[in-house]
C-alpha positions in Angstrom: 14.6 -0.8 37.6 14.1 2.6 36.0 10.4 3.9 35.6 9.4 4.1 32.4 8.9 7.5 31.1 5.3 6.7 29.8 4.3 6.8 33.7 6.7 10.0 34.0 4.3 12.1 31.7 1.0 10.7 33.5 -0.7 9.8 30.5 -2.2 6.3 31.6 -6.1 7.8 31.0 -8.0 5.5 28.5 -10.6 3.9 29.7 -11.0 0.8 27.6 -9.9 -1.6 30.8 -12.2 -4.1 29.5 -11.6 -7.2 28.5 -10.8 -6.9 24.7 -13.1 -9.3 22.8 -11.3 -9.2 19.3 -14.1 -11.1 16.4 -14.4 -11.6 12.9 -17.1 -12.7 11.0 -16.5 -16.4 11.1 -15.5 -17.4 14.6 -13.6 -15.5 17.6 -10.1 -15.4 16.9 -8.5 -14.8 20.4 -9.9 -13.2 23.5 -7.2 -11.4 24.8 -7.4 -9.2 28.1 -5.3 -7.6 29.8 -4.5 -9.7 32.4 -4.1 -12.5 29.1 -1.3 -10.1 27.3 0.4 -9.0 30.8 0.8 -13.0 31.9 1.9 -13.9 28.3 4.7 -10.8 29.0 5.3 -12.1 31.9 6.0 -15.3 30.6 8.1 -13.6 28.3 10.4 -12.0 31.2 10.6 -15.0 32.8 11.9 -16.6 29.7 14.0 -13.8 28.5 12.7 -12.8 25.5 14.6 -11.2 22.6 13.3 -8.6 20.2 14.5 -8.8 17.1 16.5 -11.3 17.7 18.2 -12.2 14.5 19.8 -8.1 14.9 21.8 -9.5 17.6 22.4 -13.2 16.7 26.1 -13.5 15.2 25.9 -16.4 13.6 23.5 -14.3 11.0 25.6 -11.7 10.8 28.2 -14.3 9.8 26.0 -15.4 6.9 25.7 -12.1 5.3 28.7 -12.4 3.8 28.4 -15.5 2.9 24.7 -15.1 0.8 25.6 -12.5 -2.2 22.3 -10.9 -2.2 23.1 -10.3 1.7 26.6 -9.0 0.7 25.9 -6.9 -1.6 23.2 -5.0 0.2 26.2 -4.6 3.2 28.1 -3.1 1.1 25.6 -1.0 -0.3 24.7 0.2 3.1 28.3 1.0 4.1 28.9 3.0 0.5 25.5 5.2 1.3 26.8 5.6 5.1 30.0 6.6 3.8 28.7 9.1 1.6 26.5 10.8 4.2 29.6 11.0 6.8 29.4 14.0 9.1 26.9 15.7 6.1 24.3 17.8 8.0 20.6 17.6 7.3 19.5 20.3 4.6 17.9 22.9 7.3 13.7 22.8 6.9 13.3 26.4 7.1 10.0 28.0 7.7 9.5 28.5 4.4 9.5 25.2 3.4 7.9 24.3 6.6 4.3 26.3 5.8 4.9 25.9 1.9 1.9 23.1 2.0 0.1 25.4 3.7 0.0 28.4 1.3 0.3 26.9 -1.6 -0.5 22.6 -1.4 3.3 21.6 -2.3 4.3 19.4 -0.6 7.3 17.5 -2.0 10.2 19.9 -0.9 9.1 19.1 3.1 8.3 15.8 2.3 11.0 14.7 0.9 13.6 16.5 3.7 11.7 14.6 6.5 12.1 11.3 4.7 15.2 11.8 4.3 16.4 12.4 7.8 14.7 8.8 8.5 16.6 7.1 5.4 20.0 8.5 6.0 19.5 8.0 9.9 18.7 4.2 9.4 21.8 3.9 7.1 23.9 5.3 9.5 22.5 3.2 12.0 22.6 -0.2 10.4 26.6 0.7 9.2 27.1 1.2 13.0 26.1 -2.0 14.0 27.5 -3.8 11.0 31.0 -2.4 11.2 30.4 -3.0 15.0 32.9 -0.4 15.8 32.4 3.3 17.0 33.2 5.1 13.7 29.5 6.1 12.7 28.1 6.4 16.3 28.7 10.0 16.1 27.1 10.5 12.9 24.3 8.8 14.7 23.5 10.8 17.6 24.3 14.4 15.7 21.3 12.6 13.5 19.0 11.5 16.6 19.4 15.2 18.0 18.8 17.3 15.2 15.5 14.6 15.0 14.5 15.3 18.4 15.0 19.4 17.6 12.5 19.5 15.1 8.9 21.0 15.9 6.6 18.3 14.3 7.8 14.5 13.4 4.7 14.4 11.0 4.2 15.5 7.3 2.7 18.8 6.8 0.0 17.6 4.4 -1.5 15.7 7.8 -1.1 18.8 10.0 -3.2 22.0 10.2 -1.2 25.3 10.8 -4.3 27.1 11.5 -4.3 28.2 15.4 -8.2 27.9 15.6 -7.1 24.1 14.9 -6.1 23.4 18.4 -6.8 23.5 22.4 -7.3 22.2 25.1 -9.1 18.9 23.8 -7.0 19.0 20.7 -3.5 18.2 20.5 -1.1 20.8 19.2 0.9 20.0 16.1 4.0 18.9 17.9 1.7 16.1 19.5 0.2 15.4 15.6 -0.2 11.4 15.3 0.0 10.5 12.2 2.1 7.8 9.7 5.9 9.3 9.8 5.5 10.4 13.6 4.7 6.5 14.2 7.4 5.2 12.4 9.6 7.3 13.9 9.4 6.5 17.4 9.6 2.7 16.2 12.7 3.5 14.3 14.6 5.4 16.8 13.3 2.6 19.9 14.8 -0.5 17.7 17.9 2.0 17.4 18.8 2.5 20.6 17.6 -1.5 21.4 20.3 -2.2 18.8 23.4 -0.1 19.3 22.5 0.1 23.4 25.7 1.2 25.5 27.0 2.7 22.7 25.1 5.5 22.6 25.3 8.3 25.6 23.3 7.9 28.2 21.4 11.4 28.1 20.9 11.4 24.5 19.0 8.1 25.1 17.2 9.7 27.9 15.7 12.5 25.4 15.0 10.2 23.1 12.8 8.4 25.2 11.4 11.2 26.4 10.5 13.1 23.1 8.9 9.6 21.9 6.8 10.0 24.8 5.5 13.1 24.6 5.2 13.1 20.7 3.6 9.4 20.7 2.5 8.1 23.7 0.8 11.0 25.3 -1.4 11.8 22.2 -2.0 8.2 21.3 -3.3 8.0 24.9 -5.0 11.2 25.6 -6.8 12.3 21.9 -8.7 10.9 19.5 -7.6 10.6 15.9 -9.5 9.4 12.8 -7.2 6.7 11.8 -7.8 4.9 15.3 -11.6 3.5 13.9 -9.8 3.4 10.6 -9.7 0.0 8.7 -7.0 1.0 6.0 -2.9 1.3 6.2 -3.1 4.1 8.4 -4.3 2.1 11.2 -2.0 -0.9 10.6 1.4 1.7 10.5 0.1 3.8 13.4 -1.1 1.2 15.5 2.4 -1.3 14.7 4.6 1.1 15.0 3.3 2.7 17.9 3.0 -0.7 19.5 6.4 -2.0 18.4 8.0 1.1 20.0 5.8 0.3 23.2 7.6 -2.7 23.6 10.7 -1.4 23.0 10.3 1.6 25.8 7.9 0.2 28.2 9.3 -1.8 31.1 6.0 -2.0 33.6 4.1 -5.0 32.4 0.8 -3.9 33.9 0.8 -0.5 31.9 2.5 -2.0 28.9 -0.6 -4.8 28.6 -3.4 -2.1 28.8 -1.1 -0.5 25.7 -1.0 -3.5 23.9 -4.8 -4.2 24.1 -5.5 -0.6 22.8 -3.1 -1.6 20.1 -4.6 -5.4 19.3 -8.2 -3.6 19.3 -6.6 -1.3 16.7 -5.4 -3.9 14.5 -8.6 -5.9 14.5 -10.0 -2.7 13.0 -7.0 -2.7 10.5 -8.1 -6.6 9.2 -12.0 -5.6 9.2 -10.4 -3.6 6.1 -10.1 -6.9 4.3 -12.8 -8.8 2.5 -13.1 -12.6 3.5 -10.9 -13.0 0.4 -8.4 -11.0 1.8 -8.4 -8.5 -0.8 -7.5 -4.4 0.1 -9.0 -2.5 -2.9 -6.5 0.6 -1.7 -4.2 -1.8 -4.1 -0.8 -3.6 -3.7 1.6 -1.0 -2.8 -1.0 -0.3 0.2 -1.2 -3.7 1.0 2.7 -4.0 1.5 2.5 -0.7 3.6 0.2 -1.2 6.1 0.6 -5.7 6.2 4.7 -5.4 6.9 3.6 -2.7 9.1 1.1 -5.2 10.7 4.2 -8.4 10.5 6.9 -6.5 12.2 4.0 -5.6 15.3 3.3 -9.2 15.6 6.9 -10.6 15.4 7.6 -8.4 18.2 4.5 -9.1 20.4 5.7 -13.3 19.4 9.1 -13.1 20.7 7.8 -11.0 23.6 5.6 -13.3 24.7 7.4 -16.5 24.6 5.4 -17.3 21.6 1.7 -16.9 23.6 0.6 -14.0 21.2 0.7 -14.6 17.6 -1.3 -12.4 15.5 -0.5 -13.9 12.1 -2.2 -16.8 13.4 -5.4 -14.9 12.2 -7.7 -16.8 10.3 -8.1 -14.2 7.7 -4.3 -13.2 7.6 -3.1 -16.5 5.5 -5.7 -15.1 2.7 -4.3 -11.8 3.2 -1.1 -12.8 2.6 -2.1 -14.6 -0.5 -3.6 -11.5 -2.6 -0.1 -10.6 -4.3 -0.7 -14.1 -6.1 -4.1 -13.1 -7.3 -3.4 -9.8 -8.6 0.3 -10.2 -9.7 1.2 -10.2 -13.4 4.4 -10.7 -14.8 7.6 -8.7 -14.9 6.7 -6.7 -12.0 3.6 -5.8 -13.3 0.2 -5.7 -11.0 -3.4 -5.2 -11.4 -3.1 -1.5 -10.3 -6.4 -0.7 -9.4 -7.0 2.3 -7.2 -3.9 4.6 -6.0 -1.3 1.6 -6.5 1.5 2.1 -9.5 1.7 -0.5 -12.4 5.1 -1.6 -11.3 4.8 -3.5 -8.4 6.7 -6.1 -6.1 6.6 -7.9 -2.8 9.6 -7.0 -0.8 11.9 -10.0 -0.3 12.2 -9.4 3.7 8.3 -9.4 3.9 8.2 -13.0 1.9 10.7 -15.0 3.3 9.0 -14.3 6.8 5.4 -15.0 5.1 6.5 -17.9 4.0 8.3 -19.4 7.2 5.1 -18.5 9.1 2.1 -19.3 7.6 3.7 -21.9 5.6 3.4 -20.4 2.1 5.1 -20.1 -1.3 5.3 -17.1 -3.2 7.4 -18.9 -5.8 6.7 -17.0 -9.1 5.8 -13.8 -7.5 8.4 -10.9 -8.0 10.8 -9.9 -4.6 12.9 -7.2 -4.3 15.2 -6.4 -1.5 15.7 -2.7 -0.9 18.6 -0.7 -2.5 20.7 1.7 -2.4 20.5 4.5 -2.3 17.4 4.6 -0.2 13.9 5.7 -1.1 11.4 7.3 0.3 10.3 4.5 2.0 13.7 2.4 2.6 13.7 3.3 6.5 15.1 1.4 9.0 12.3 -1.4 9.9 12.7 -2.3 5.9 16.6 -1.9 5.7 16.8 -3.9 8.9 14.7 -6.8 7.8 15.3 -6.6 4.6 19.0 -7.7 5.2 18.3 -10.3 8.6 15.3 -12.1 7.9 16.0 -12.6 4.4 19.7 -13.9 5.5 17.8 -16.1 7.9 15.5 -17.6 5.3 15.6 -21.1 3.8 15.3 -21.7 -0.2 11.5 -21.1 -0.6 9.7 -24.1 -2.7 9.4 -23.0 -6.4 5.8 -22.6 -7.2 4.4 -21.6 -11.0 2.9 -18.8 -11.6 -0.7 -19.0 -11.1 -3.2 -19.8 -13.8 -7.2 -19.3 -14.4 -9.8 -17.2 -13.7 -10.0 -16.1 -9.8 -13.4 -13.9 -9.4 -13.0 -11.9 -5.9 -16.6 -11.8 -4.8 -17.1 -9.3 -2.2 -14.5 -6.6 -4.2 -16.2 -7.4 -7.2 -12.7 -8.0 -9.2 -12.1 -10.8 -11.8 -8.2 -11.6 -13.0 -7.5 -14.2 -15.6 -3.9 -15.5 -16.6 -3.3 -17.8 -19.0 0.7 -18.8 -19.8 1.2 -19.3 -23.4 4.2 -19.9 -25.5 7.3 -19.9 -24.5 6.5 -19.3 -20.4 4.3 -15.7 -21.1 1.5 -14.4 -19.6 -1.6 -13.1 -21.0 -3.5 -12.0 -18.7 -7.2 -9.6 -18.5 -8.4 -7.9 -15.3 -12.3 -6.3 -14.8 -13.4 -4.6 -11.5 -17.2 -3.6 -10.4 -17.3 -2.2 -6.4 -17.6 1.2 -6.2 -16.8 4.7 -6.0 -16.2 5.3 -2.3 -12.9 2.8 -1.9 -10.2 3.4 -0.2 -8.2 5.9 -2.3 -10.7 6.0 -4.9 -10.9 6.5 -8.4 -13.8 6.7 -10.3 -13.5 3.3 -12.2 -16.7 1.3 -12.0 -16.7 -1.1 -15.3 -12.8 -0.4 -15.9 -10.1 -3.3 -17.3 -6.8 -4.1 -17.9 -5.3 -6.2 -20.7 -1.8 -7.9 -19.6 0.8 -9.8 -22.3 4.4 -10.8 -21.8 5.3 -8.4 -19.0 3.3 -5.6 -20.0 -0.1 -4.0 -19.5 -0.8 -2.8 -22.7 -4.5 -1.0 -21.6 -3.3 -0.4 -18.8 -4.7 1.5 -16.0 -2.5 4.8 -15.5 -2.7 4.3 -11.5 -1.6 7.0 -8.7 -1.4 10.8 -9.5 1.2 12.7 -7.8 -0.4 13.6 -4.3 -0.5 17.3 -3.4 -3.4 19.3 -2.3 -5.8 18.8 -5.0 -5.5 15.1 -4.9 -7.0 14.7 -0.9 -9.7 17.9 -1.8 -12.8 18.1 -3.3 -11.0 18.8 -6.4 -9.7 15.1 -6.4 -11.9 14.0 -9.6 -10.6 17.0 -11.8 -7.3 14.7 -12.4 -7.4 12.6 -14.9 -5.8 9.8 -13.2 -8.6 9.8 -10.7 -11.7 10.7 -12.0 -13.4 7.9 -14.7 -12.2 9.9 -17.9 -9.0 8.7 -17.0 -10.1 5.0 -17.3 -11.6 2.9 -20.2 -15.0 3.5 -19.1 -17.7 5.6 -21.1 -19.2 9.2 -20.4 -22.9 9.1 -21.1 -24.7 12.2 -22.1 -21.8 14.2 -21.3 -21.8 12.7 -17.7 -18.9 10.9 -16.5 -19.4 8.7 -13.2 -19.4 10.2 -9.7 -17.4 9.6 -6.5 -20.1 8.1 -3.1 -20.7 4.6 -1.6 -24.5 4.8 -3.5 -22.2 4.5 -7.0 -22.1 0.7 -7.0 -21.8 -2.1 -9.8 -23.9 -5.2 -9.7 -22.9 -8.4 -11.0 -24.9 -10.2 -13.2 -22.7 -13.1 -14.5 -19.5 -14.5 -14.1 -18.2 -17.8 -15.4 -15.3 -19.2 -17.4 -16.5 -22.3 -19.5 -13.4 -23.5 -20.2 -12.2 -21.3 -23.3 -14.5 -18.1 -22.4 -14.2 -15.9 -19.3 -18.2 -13.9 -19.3 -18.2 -11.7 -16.5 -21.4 -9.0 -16.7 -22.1 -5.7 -14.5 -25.0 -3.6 -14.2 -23.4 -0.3 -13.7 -26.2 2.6 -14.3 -25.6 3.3 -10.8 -22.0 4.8 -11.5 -23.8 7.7 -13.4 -25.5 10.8 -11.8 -28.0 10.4 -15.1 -31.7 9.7 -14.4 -32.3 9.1 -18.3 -30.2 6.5 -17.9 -32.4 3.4 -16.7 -30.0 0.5 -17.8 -26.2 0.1 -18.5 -24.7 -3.1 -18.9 -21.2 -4.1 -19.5 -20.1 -7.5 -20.6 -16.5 -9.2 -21.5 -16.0 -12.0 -23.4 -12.6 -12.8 -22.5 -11.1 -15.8 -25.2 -8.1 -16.2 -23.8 -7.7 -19.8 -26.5 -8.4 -17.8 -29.5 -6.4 -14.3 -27.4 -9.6 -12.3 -28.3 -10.9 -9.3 -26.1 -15.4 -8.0 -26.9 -16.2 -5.1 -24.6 -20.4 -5.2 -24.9 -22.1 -2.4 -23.7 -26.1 -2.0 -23.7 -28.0 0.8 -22.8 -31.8 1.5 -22.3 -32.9 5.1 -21.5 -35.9 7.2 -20.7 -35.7 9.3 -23.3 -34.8 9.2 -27.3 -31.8 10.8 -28.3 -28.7 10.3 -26.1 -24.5 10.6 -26.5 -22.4 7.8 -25.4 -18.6 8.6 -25.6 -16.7 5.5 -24.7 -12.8 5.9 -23.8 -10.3 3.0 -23.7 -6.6 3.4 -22.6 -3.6 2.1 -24.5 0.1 2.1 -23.4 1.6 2.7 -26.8 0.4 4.7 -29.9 -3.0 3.5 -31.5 -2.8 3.9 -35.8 -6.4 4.5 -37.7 -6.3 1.5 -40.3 -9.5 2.1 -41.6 -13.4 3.2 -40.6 -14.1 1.0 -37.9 -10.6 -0.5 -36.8 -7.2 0.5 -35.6 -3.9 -1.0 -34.8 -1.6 -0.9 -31.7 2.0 -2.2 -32.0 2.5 -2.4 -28.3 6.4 -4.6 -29.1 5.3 -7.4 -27.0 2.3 -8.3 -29.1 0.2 -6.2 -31.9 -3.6 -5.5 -30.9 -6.0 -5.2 -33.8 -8.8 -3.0 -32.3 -12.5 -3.0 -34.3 -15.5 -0.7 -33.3 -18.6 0.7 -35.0 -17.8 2.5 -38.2 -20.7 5.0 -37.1 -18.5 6.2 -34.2 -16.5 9.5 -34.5 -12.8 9.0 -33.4 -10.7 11.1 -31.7 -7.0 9.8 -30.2 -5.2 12.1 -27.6 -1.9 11.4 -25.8 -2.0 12.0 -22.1 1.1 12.9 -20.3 0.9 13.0 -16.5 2.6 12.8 -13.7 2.4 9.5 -11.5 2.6 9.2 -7.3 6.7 9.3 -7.7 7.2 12.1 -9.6 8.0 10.8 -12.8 6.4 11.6 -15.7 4.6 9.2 -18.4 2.5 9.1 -21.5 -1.0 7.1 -22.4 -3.5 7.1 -25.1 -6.7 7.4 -25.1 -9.4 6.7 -27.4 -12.6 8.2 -27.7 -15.2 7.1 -29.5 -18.6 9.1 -29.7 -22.0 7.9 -30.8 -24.8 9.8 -31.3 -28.3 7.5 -30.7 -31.6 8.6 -31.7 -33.7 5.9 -29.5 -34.0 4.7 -26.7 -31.3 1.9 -26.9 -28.2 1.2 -27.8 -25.2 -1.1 -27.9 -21.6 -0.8 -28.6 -18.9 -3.3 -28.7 -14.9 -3.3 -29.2 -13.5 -6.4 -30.3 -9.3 -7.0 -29.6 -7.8 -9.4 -31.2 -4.2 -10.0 -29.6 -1.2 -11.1 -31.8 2.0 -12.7 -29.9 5.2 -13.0 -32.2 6.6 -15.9 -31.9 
């Protein structure tokens, strides 16, 4: 048996040889040491385990034609193939290579990377569906010029500064990051896949450049995202653990791995709340959990079914947020760096449901297609095409109704289905100001009906330099002008852990949703002794009141309050104003006393694209030393 190049570049130096105690608040959920994993591998060798095993299984590949979701996403694929052909890479000069560098673009190197990964995996997957030798050339011109480039990771994760590295630090080359990850997983399960007919040496450098760029540093260095309990640690870890057991033969060395890896994961779920809710948002969520799914259907069918990670106690509720926080028509409660269009990919589902026994039903699923984006590499085209072939008729389940209050996140999501099938729907969030891709949003909502959030919350900015700096707040998508939350005294709220909400109240009577906050702590104001905001959410009688009260230390004080609206707000009169958002007509009243002023906000979102919001300010001047505002919606449906 051949060595495995791991032990080839000496890297077997961490320390943590211990048995691996993996806890959660609520019990032990496994104890797994070393010698645990390496005697459930070996009882996976002795077996013979199959990774992936539905990629090589040709009664599924016989039932892709036969399903026409399946069919049409073959043919799909082979289209895209076809159109890449013997089409070389556009070259990443040096230029574009150091752009982020000099000047915090990023897309241009960004998107070339990415795309390397997306056309590879097409190629890849038309290999092995047309099972004949057509695209294998295309393949390996691909895996070579991948191998030939200086750094596997995105720029915007990697310093160019010199000073930057030595001899405790790794080099950029050895940069561990997200895409560096993924792409050792992606080209392992490749070569897994298409096996013999691929050459031999091109296979050997392949192995070898996925050691040196992965396993060495992962080994060897520390980097931030291994104490990490957001997506970073759930791709890292997964991928770097599902290439592991793609490359490593030696059972003794590849169980140490694996425990790193588990220990890594636990750190990943610690990143949930009890409720299983990720305040990074939903397109996070899918991210880093089918990141997390594809390590542990590996690690199952590697160990003969002895290791089974989704059999976490806190996974089944993790699994479950997309029901709490999806609306209708592919829209989501999209707070924090998460877009208002959302859905849970089909592949990811279907295995969700088969393993933990649960019915998404209602919730939207989307298959990837062509042609790929950004993200529509090979782990998602892969799956999304075999396990959804594999998958049963799932058990129709409604969409889900009533108030769910998230406790320890501090979010509260109503839906109510009204006439004919559609959703109204109103979403509040507390927490604070130090979340995982934060936005200053303490106090914020969202008002959903029939498919649409009509005050919506505008969601991700496009990322670049700015948006990862200290300049982050200066966007309006980020900071809390860009959410329907007030500045007081001039002062909007500030980013830090000590900017919290406190909940005073939260109860639905059975026609009125009351949740209440104390949220003086989001302000950097030390006038400011009290700020309260209350809903009255009346979802019978489709009526919205915002209440604010405010108590400060001194007499005269400024209050501008914004709230956000999809579609164009009219003045009817002092003291009301009209939004004819097509699905429904808002009828908006305020204090006459207020000064009004209505801009429209075009920005640019996470993907590039370009949108439009309003937003409505409305200033009061108070000359003591409390006041109250309050905005009252009333929501009309056409029939």
């Amino acid at each position: 048996m051949q060595r495995p190049l791991i032990f080839f570049m000496g890297v077997c130096s961490w320390s943590n040889r211990r048995l691996l105690r993996i806890e959660k608040q609520g019990g032990v959920f496994a104890i797994y040491s070393a010698k645990t994993i390496r005697d459930a591998l070996q009882e996976g060798t002795r077996t013979g385990f199959r990774l992936f095993s539905e990629i090589h299984d040709s009664a599924v590949k016989e039932r892709l034609g036969c399903d026409p979701d399946s069919a049409r996403l073959v043919a799909e694929m082979l289209r895209a193939a076809e159109q890449i052909g013997d089409r070389q890479p556009e070259q990443i000069t040096y230029q574009i290579f150091t752009e982020y560098s000099r000047s915090g673009e990023r897309e241009t190197y960004d998107r070339l990377l990415t795309q390397r990964l997306n056309e590879l995996a097409l190629l890849g997957m038309a290999a092995h569906l047309d099972g004949s030798d057509k695209w294998i050339g295309a393949v390996q011109e691909r895996m070579w010029e991948l191998c030939n480039l200086y750094i596997w990771e995105l720029t915007a994760v990697v310093s160019l500064e010199p000073s930057s590295y030595g001899k405790k630090r790794p080099d950029p080359r050895e940069n561990l990051g997200l895409l560096a990850a993924e792409t050792a997983f992606q080209l392992m399960e490749m070569i897994h896949t298409l096996g013999v007919r691929l050459d031999p040496f091109l296979v050997y450098r392949v192995r070898k450049e996925v050691a040196e760029r992965v396993f060495r540093p992962y080994l060897n260095y520390p980097f931030w995202w291994q104490t990490a309990t957001t997506n970073w640690q759930s791709v890292c870890s997964s991928s770097i653990g599902c290439a592991a057991l793609y490359l490593i033969e030696d059972e003794e060395e590849l169980s140490l791995l694996l425990g790193r890896i588990i220990q890594g994961l636990q750190c990943y779920l610690e990143g949930f709340d009890q409720e299983g809710v990720t305040t990074e948002g939903l397109d996070y969520w899918t991210y880093g959990f089918a990141s997390f799914v594809f390590f542990a259907e590996l690690l199952r069918e590697r160990t003969a079914d002895r290791l089974r990670l989704l059999e976490h106690p806190q996974v089944k509720a993790i699994a479950a947020f997309p029901h709490v926080i999806m609306l209708s028509e592919g829209s989501v409660v999209n707070f924090s760096d998460c877009g208002e269009q959302a859905s849970l990919p089909g592949y990811l589902a279907v295995r969700l449901e088969q393993q933990l026994d649960l019915s998404y039903g209602m919730v939207p699923k989307q298959n990837v297609r062509m042609p790929a984006e950004s993200i529509a590499r090979w782990s998602y085209l892969s799956r999304s095409l075999l396990w959804t072939a594999v998958a049963g008729a799932a058990e129709e389940q409604k969409q889900a109704s009533g108030m769910t209050f998230l406790r320890e996140s501090q979010w509260l999501v109503d839906k109510r289905t009204i006439e004919h099938g559609k959703l109204l729907a109103f979403a509040a969030k507390g927490g604070h100001n130090d979340e995982p891709h934060n936005h200053n949003d303490i106090g914020h909502f969202i008002l959903h009906v029939a498919g649409k959030n009509v005050m919506p919350d505008l969601g991700a900015p496009e990322y670049n330099y700015s948006t990862f700096s200290q300049e982050r707040y200066k966007h309006l998508l980020t900071s809390s002008r860009g959410h329907s939350v007030p500045s007081i005294n001039g002062k909007d709220q500030t980013p830090g852990r000590e900017r919290f909400a406190s909940v005073i109240d939260c109860l639905d009577d059975g026609t009125i949703v009351r949740y209440k906050l104390e949220l003086s702590k989001a302000y950097d104001a030390p006038e400011l002794e009290s700020y309260t905001r209350e809903w009255e959410w009346d979802y019978m009688s489709r009526t919205l009141l915002v209440r604010d009260s405010f108590v400060f230390i001194q007499e005269v004080n400024e209050v501008e309050q914004t709230f956000l609206f999809r579609d164009k707000p009219s003045l009817l009169q002092s003291g009301a104003l009209q939004v004819d958002a097509g699905v429904c007509l808002l009828e908006v009243h305020y204090p006459e006393t207020a000064a009004v002023h209505i801009s429209a906000d075009t920005y640019r979102v996470r993907t590039g694209e370009e949108t439009r919001a309003y937003r409505v300010r409305m200033t009061n001047r108070y000359s003591r030393n409390t006041a109250s505002f309050e905005l009252f919606i009333r929501i009309a449906v056409p029939k």
